[in-house]
N, C-alpha and C positions, 0 to 999 in steps of 0.2 A: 649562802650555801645552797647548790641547788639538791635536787628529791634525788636523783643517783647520790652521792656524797654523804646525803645522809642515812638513806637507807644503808650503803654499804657500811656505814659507822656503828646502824644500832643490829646490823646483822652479825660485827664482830662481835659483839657485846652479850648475842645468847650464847657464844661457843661456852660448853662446859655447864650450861643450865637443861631443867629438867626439859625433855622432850616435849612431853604435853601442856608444859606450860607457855611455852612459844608463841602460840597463837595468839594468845593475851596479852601478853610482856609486849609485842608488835604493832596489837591491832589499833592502839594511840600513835602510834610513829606513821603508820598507814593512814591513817587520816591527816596528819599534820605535812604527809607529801601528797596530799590530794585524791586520794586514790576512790574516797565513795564521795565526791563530789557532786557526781554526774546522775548520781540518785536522789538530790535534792536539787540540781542546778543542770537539767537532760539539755544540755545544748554539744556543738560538735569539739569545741576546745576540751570542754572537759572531758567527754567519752575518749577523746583520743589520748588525752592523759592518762585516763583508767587501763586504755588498751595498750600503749606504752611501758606501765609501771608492769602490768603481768608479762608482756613480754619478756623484758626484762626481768623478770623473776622466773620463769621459764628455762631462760637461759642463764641463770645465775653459778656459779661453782661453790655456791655456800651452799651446804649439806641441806641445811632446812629451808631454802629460797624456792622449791620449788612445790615443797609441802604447804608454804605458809601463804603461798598465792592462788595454789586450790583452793585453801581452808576460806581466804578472803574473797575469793570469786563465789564460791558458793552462797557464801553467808550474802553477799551483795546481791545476784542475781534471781534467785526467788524467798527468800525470805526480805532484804530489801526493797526489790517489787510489789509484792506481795500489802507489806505495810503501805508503803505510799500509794497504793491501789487503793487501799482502806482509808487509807487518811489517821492512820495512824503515827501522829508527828511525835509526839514523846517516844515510843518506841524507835522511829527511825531516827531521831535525835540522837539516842541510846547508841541504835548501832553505828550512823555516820559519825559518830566523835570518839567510836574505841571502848567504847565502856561497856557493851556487854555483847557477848557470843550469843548466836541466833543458831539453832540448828529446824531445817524445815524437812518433816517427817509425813513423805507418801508411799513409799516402797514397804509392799507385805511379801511374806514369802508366799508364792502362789499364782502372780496376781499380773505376772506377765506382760506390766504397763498398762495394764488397765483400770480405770477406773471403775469400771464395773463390775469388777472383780475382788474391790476393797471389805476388807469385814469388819475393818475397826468402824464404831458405829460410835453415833451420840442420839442417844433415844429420852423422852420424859417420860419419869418414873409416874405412880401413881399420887405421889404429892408434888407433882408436876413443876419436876426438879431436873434439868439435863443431868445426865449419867452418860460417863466416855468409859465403853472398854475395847481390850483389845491388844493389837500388836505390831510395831513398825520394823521392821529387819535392818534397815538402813539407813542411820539417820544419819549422816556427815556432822562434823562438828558435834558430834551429841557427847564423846567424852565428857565436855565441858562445858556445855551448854546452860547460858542462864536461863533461856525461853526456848522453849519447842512450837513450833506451828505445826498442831498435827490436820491430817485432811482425816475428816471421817465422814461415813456416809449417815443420811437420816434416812425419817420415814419417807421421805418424798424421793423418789428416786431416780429424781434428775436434778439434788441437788447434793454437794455435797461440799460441808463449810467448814473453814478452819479455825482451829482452837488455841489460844493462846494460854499456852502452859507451863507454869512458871517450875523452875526443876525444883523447886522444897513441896511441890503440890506432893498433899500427900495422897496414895495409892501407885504411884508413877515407882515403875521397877527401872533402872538405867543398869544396861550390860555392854559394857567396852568391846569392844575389837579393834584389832589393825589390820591396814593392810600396808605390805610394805613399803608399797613405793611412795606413799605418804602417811606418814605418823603423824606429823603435824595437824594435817586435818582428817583431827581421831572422830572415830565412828563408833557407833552404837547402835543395839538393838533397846528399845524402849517396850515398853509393857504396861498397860491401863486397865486398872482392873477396881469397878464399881468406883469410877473418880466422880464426884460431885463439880459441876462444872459453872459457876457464875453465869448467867446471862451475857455480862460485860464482856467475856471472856472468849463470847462467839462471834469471829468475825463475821460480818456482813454477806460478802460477796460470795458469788455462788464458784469454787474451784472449778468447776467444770467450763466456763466461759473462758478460762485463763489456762487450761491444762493443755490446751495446744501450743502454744508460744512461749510459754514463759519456758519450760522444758528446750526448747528449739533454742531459744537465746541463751540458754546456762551451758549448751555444747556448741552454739558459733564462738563463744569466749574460751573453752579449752582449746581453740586453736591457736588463742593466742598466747598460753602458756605452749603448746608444742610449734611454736615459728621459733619460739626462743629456745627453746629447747633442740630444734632439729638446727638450730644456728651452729649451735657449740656443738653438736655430734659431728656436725660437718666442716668445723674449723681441727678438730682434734685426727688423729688415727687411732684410736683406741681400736679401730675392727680391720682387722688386717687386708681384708676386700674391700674397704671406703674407698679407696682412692681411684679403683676402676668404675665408679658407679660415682663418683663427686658429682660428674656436670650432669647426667641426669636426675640426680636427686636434686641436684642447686636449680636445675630449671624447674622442674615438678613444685619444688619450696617457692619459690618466685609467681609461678602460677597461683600457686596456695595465697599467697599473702597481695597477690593484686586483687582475688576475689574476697581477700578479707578487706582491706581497703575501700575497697567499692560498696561493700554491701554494709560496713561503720556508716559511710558516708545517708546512703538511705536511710539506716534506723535512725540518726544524728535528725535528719529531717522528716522521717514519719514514723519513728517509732520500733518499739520492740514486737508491739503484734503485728505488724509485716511480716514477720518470720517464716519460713515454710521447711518443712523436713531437710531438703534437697540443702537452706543454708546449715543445718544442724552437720552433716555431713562435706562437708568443703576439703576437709583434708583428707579424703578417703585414698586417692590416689595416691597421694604423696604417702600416705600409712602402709599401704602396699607394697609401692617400690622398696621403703626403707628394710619392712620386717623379712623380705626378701632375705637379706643379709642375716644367714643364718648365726644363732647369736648374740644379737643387736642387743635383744632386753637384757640382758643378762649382765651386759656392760653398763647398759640405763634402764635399771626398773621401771623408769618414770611410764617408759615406750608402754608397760602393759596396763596403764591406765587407757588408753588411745586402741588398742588393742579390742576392750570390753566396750569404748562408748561409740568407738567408728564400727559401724559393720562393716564387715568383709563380704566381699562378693562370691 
């Protein structure tokens, strides 16, 4: 049986299950079609398999197909990185085989993608004991999350290290939200308030070293949830004006997905810190022409994800 066939098998199989429980009930099916391979095994087969399955989920017509390939892209692209940066093999063990939700927590309200701007801190007390407090606005995946990586700043202030936080820690406040166009990969605002933090508990490596690429490579991969997704808006008439605007948006999409292609092929042979802003934004054009189409979202919420992470000119 090949990963299409099965996937569409165990996707009929949530119709009628609880929403937020999806991403879990999946994330063993998503590993058994390959999909975090390329996190333990970084060669170009396998990436293109990873880039394949989101496609394909992207463009799925199952309600939750395209919620549940955020939730998985997420969770793979810096909380996956992240650990095997560290060298944390039981943790990514964890997450490449399905058995536990990652949610990686940097975003404060304020803070305007800056690291320099972060106020959740891990400081030693006077019985020279780490202490996290503090507040993350945005943590994907954090509904349900077994482990949070949070980023916090220390005293040194050019470094700033992440913490591995298990959800029954106690002091850890977790506050739900959604947004519509993905429930599946449910969000939370998290809250740390006088947590006593293990030694163990602190990873290693300094986030500032990694805060430019790793970000850059977790939005070249939402483009490849929107090639599939712009496939099927543009296979369908759902918007009464697609059909005068098809061959420029097919070519525009075409364009999109040769420079997605091209630039797999590079990180396949040097890597995800190649990255640079200019590939974070690839689909900008094509984002453009689409929303043009007065509309558009409203027909596919999904569009106002693409909306908030492509800038607009």
């Amino acid at each position: 049986m090949d990963w299409k066939t099965t996937l569409n098998n165990e996707l009929q199989k949530l119709n009628g299950s609880i929403l937020y429980g999806r991403f879990r009930a999946i994330l063993p099916v998503f590993s058994k079609i390959g999909m975090f391979i390329h996190i333990r095994e970084f060669n170009d087969n396998n990436l293109q398999l990873y880039a394949d399955i989101l496609r394909y989920l992207g463009g799925h017509e199952h309600e939750s197909a395209y919620g549940l390939g955020l939730a998985s892209m997420v969770q793979t692209n810096l909380p996956g990185n992240i650990l095997r940066i560290e060298g944390r093999m039981k943790a990514l063990e964890d997450l490449s085989c399905g058995r536990q939700i990652f949610s990686f927590a940097v975003s404060e309200k304020g803070w305007r993608g800056r690291l320099s701007n972060t106020k959740t801190n891990l400081n030693l007390n006077p019985e020279n004991k780490f202490i996290l407090n503090g507040e993350k606005g945005f943590a994907t995946n954090g509904r349900q999350a077994d482990v949070y990586l949070v980023v916090a700043r220390t005293f040194d202030p050019e470094k700033y290290k992440i913490i591995f936080l298990p959800r029954n820690t106690a002091g850890l406040e977790i506050e739900p939200f959604d947004l519509d166009e993905s429930k599946e990969a449910t969000h939370a605002i998290i809250r740390f308030k006088d947590i006593a933090i293990p030694e163990d508990n602190i990873l290693n490596l300094n986030y500032k070293e990694h805060a430019r690429y790793l970000p850059y490579w977790e939005r070249f991969c939402f483009h490849l949830l929107l090639s599939g997704l712009a496939t099927r808006i543009l296979s369908e008439d759902k918007h009464p004006n697609l059909s005068s605007h098809r061959q420029e948006l097919t070519s525009e999409l075409n364009t999109m997905d040769e420079k997605i292609a091209q630039k797999l092929k590079i990180v396949a042979s040097s890597g995800i810190h190649i990255l640079k802003l200019k590939d974070s934004i690839i689909g900008q054009e094509f984002i453009i022409k689409l929303l043009q189409l007065e509309g558009i979202s409203s027909l596919y919420p999904e569009l106002k994800l693409f909306e908030r992470l492509i800038p607009q000119k």
